[in-house]
N, CA, C and O atoms as CSV, one atom per row, in Angstrom:
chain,resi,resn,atom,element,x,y,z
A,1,UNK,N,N,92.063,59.342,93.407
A,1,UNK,CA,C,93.129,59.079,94.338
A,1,UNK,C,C,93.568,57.617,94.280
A,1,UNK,O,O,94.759,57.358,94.453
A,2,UNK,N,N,92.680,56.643,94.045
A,2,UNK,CA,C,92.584,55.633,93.991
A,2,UNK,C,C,92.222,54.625,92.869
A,2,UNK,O,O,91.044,54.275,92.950
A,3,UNK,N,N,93.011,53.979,91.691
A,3,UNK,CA,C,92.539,53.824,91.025
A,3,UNK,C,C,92.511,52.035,90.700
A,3,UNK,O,O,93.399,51.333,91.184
A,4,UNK,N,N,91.822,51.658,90.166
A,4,UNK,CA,C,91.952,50.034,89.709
A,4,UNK,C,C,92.533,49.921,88.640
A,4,UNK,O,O,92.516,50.849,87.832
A,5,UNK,N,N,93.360,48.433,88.324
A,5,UNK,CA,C,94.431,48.485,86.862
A,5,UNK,C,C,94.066,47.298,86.972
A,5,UNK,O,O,93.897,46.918,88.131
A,6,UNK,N,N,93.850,46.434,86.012
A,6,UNK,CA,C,94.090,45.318,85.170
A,6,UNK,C,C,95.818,45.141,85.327
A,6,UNK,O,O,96.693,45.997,85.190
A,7,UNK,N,N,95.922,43.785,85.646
A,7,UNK,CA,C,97.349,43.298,85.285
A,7,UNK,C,C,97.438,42.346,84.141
A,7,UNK,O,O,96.845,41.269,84.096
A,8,UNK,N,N,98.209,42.817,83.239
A,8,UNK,CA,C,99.299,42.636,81.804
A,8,UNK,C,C,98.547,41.053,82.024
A,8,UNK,O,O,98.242,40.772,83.183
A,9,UNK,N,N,98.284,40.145,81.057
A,9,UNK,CA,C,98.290,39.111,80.631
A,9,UNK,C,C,97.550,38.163,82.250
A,9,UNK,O,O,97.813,36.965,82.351
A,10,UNK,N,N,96.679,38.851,83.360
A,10,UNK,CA,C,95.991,38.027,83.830
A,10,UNK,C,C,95.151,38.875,84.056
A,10,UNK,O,O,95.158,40.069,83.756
A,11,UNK,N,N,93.782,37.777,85.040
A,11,UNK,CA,C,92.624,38.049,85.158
A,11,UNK,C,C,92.744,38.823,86.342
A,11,UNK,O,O,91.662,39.157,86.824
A,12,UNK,N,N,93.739,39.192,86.929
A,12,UNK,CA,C,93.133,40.005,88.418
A,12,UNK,C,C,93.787,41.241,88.146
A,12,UNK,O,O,94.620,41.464,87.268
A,13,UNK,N,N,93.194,42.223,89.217
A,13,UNK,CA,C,92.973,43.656,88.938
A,13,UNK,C,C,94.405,43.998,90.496
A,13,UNK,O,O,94.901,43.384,91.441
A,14,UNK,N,N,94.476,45.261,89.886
A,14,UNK,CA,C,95.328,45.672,91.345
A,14,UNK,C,C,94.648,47.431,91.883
A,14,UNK,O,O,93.811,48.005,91.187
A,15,UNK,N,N,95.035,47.862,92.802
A,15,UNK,CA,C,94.576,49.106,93.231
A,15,UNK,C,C,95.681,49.794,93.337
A,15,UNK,O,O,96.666,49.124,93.647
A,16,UNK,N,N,95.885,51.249,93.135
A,16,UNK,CA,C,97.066,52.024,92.931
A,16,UNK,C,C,96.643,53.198,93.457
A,16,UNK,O,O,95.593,53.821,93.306
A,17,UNK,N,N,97.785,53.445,94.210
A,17,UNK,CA,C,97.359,55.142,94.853
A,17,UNK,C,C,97.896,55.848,94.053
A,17,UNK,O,O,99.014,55.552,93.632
A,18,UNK,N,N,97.327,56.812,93.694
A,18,UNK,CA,C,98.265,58.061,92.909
A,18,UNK,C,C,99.141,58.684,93.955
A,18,UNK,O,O,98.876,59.054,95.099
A,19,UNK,N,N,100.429,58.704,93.154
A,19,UNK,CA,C,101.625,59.358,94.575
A,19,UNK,C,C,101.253,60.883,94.856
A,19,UNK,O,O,101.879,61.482,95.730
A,20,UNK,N,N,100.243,61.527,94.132
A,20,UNK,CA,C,99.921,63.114,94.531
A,20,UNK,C,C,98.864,62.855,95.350
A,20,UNK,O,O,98.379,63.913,95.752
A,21,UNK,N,N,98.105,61.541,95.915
A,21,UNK,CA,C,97.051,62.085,96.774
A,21,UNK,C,C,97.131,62.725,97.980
A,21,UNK,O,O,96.003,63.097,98.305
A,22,UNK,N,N,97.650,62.908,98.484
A,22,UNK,CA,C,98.056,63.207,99.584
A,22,UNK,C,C,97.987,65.109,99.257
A,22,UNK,O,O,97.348,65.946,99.895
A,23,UNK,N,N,98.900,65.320,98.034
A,23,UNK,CA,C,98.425,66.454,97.520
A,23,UNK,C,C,97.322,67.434,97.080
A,23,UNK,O,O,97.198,68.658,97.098
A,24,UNK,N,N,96.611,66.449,96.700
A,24,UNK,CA,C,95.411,66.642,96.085
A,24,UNK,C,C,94.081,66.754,97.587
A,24,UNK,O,O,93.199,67.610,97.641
A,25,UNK,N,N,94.258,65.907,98.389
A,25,UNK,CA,C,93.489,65.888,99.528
A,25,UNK,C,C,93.514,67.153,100.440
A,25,UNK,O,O,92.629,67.742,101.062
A,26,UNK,N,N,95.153,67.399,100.257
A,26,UNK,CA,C,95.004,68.814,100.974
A,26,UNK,C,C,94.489,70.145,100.608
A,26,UNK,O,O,94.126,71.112,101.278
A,27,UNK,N,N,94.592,69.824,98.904
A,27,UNK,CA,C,94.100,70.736,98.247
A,27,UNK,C,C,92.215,70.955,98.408
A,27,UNK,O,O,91.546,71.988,98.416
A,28,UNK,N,N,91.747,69.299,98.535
A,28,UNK,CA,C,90.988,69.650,98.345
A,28,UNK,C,C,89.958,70.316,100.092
A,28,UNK,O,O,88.800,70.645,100.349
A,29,UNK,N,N,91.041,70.223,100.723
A,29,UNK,CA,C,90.456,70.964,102.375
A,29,UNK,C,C,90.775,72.217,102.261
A,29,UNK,O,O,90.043,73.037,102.815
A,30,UNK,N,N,91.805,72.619,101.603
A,30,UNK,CA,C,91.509,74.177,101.482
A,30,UNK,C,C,90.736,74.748,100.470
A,30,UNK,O,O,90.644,75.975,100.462
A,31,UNK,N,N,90.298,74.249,99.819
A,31,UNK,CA,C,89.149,74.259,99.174
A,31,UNK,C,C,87.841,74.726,99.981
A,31,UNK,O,O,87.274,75.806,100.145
A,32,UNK,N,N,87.683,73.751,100.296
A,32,UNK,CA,C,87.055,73.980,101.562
A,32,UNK,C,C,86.921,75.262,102.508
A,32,UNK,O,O,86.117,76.193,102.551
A,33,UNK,N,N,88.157,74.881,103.313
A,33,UNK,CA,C,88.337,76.287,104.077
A,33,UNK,C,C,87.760,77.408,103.275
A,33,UNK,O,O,86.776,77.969,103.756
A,34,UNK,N,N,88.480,78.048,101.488
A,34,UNK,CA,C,88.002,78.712,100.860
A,34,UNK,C,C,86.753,78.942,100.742
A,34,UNK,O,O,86.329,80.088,100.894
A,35,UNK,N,N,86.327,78.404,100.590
A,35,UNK,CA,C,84.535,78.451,100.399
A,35,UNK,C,C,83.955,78.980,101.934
A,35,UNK,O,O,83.420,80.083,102.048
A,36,UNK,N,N,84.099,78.235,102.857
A,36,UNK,CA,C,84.351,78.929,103.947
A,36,UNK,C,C,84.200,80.617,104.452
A,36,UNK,O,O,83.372,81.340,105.006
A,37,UNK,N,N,85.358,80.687,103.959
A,37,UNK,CA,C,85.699,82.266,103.975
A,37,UNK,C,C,84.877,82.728,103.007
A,37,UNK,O,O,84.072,83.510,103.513
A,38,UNK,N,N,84.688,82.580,101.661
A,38,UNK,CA,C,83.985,83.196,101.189
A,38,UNK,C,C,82.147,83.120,101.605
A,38,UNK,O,O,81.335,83.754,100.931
A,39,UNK,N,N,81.748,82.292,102.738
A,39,UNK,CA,C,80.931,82.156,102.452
A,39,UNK,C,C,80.175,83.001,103.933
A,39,UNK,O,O,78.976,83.144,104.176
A,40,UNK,N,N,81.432,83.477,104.779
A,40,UNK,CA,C,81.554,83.830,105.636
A,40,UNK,C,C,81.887,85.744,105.793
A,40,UNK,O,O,81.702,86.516,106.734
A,41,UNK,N,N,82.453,85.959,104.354
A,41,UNK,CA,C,82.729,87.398,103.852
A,41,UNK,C,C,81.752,87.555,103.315
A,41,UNK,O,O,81.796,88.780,103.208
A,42,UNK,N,N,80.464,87.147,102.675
A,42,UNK,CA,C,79.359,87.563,101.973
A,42,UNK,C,C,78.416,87.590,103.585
A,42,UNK,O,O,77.714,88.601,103.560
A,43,UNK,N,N,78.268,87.037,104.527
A,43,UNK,CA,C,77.361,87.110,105.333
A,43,UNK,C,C,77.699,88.640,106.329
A,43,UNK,O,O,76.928,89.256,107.065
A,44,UNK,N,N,79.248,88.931,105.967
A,44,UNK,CA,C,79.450,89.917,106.522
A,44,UNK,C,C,79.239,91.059,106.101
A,44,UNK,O,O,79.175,92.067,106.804
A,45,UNK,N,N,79.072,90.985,104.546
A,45,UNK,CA,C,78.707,91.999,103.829
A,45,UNK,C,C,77.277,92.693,103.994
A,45,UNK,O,O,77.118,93.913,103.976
A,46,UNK,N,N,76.051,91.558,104.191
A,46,UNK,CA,C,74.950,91.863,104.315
A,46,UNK,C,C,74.640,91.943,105.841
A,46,UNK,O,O,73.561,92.371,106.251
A,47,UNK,N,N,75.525,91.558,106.569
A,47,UNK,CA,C,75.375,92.132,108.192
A,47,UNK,C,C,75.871,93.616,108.185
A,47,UNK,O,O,75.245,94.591,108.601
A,48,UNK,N,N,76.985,93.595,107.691
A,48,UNK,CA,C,77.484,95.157,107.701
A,48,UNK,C,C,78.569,94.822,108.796
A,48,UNK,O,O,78.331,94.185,109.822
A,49,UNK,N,N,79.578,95.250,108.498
A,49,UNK,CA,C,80.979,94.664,109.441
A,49,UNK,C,C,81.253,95.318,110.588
A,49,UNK,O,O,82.153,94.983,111.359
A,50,UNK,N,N,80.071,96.805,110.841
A,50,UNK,CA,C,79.518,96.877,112.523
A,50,UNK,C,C,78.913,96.620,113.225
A,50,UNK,O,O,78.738,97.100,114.345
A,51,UNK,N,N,78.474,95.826,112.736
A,51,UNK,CA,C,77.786,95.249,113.623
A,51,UNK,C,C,78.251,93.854,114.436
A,51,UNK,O,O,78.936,93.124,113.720
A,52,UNK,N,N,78.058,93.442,115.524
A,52,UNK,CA,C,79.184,92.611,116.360
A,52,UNK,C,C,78.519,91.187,115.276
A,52,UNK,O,O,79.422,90.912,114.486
A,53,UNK,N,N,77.592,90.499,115.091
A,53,UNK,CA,C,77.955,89.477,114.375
A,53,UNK,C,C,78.801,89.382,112.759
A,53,UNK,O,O,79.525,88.502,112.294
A,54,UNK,N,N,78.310,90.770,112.166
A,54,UNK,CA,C,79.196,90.996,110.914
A,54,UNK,C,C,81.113,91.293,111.112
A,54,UNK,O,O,81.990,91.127,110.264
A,55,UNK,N,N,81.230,91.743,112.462
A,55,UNK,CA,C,82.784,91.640,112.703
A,55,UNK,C,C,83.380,90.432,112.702
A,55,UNK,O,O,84.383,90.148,112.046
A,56,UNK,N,N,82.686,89.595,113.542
A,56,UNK,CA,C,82.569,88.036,113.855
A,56,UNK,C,C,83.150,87.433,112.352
A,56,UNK,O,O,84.229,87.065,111.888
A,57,UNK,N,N,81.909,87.558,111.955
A,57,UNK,CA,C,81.855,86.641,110.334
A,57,UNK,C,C,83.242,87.502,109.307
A,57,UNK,O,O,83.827,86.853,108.440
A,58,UNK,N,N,83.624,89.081,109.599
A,58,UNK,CA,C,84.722,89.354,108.864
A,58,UNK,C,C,86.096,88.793,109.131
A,58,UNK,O,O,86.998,88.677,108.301
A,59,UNK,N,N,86.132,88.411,110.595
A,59,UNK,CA,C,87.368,88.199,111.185
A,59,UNK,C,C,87.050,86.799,110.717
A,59,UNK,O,O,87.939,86.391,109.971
A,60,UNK,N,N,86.148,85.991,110.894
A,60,UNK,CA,C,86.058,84.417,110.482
A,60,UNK,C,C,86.426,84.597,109.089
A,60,UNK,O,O,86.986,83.569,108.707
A,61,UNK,N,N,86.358,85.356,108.284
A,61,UNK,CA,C,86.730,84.880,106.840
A,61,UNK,C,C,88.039,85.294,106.580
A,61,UNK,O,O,88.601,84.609,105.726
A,62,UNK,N,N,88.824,86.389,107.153
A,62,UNK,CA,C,90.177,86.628,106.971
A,62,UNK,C,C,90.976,85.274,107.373
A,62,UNK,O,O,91.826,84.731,106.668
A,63,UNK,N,N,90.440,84.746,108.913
A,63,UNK,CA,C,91.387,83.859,109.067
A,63,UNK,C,C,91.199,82.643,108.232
A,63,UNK,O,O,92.132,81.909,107.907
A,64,UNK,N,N,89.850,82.442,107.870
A,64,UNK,CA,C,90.162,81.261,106.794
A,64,UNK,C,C,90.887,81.526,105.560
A,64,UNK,O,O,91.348,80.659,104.817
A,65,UNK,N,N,90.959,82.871,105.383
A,65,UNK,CA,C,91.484,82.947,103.778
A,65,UNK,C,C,93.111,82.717,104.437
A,65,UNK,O,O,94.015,82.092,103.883
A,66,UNK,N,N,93.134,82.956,104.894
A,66,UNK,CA,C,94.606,83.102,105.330
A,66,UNK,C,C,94.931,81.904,105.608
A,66,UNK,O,O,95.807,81.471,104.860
A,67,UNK,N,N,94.631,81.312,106.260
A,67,UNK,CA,C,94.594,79.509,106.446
A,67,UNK,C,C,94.689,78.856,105.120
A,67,UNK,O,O,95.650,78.119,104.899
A,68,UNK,N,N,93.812,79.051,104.246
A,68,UNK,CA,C,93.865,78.383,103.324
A,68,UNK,C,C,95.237,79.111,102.208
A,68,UNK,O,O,95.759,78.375,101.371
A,69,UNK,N,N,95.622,80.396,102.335
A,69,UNK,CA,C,96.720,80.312,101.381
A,69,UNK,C,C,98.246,79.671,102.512
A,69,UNK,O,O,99.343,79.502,101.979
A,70,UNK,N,N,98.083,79.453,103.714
A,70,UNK,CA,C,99.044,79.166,104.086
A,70,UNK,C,C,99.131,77.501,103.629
A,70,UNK,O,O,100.142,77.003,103.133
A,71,UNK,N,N,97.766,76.702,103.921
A,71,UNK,CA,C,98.217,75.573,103.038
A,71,UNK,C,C,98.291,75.379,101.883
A,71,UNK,O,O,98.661,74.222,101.685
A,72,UNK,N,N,98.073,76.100,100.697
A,72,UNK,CA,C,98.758,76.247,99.798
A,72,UNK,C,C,99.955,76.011,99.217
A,72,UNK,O,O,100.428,75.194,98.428
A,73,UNK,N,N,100.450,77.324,100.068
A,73,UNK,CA,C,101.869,77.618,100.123
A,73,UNK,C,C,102.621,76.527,100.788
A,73,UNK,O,O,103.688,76.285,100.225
A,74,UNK,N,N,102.376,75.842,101.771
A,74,UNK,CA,C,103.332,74.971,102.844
A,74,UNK,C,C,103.227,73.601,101.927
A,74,UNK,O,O,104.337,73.073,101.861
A,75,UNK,N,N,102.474,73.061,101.389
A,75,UNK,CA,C,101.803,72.370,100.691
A,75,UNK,C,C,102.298,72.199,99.153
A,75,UNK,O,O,102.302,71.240,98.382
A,76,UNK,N,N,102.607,73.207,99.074
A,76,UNK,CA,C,103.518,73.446,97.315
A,76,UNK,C,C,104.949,73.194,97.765
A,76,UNK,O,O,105.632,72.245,97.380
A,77,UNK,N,N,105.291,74.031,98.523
A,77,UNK,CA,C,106.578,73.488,99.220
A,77,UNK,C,C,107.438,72.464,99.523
A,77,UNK,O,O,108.661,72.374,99.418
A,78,UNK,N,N,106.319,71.459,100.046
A,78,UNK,CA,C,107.008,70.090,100.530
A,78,UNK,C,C,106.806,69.258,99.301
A,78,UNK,O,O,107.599,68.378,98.968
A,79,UNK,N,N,105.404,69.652,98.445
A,79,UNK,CA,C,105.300,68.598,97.253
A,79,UNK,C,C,106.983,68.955,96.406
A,79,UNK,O,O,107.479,68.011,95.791
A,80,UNK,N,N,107.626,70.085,96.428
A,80,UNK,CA,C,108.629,70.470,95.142
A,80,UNK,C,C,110.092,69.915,96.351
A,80,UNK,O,O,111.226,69.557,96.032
A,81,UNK,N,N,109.608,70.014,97.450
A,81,UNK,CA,C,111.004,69.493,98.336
A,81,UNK,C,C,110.906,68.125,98.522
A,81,UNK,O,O,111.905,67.648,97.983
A,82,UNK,N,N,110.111,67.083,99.086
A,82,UNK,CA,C,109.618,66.094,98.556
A,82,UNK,C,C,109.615,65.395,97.209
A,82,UNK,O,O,109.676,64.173,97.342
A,83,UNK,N,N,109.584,65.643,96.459
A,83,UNK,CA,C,110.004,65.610,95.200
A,83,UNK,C,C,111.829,65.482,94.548
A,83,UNK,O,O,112.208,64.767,93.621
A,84,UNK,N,N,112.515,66.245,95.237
A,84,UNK,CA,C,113.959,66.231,95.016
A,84,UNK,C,C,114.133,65.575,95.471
A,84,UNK,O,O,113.237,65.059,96.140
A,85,UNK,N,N,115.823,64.908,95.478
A,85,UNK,CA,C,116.284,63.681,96.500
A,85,UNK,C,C,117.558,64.322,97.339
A,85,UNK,O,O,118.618,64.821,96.962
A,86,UNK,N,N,117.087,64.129,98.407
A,86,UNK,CA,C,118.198,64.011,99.428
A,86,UNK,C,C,118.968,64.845,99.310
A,86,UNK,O,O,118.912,65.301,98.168
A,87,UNK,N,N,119.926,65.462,100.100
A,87,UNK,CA,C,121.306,65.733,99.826
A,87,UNK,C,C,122.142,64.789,100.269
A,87,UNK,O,O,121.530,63.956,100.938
A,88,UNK,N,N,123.636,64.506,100.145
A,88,UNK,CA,C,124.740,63.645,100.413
A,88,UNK,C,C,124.815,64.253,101.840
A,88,UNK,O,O,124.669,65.333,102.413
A,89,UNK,N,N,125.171,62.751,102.134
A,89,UNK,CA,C,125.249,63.263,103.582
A,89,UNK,C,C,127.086,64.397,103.707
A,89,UNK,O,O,127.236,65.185,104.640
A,90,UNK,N,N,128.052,64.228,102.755
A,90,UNK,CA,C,128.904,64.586,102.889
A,90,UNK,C,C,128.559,66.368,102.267
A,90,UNK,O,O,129.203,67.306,102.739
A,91,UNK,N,N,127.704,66.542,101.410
A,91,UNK,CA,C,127.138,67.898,101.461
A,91,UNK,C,C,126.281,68.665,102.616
A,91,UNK,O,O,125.992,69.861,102.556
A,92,UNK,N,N,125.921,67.787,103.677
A,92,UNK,CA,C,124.521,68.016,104.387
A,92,UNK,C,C,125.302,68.563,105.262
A,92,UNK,O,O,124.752,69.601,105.628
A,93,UNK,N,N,126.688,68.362,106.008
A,93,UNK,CA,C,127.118,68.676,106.810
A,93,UNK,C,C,127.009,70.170,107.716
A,93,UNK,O,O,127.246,71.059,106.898
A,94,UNK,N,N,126.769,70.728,108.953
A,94,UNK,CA,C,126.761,72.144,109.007
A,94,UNK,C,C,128.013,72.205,109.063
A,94,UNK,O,O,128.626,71.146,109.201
A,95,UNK,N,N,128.719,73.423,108.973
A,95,UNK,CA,C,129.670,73.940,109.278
A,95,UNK,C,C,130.053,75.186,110.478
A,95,UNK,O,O,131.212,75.583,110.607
């Protein structure tokens, strides 16, 4: 996310953010979340999903999976809209 550079023809160094961290960070919490869910759908498996803590742990892993493809998705979105520039304000107009 963060990287150090040498500057051209002197002795001092500079620090540089990569412009995707921000991307990459979110990626790497749904990551997270993912693991999560999966780690939360295997406990439900060996509870058995009638039982009231195995419902628990099934419903806990749907909503993380689901969480995590929504940041995904919202997340891919703004990086490719974010990415474009602007519209004119004389295009932006509603009508």
């Amino acid at each position: 996310m963060i990287r150090r550079e040498r500057i051209a023809q002197r002795r001092g160094e500079r620090y540089v953010v990569d412009p995707d961290a921000w991307f990459q960070a979110v990626l790497a919490s749904a990551q997270r979340n993912h693991q999560l869910a999966d780690t939360a759908r295997r406990g439900s498996d060996l509870l058995g999903r009638t039982t009231p803590a195995g419902a628990r742990l099934h419903a806990l892993s749907r909503f993380h999976q689901q969480l995590t493809n929504d940041i995904i998705e919202r997340t891919r979105h703004w990086r490719h809209a974010l990415a474009d520039p602007p519209p004119s304000k004389a295009s932006s107009t509603l009508v």
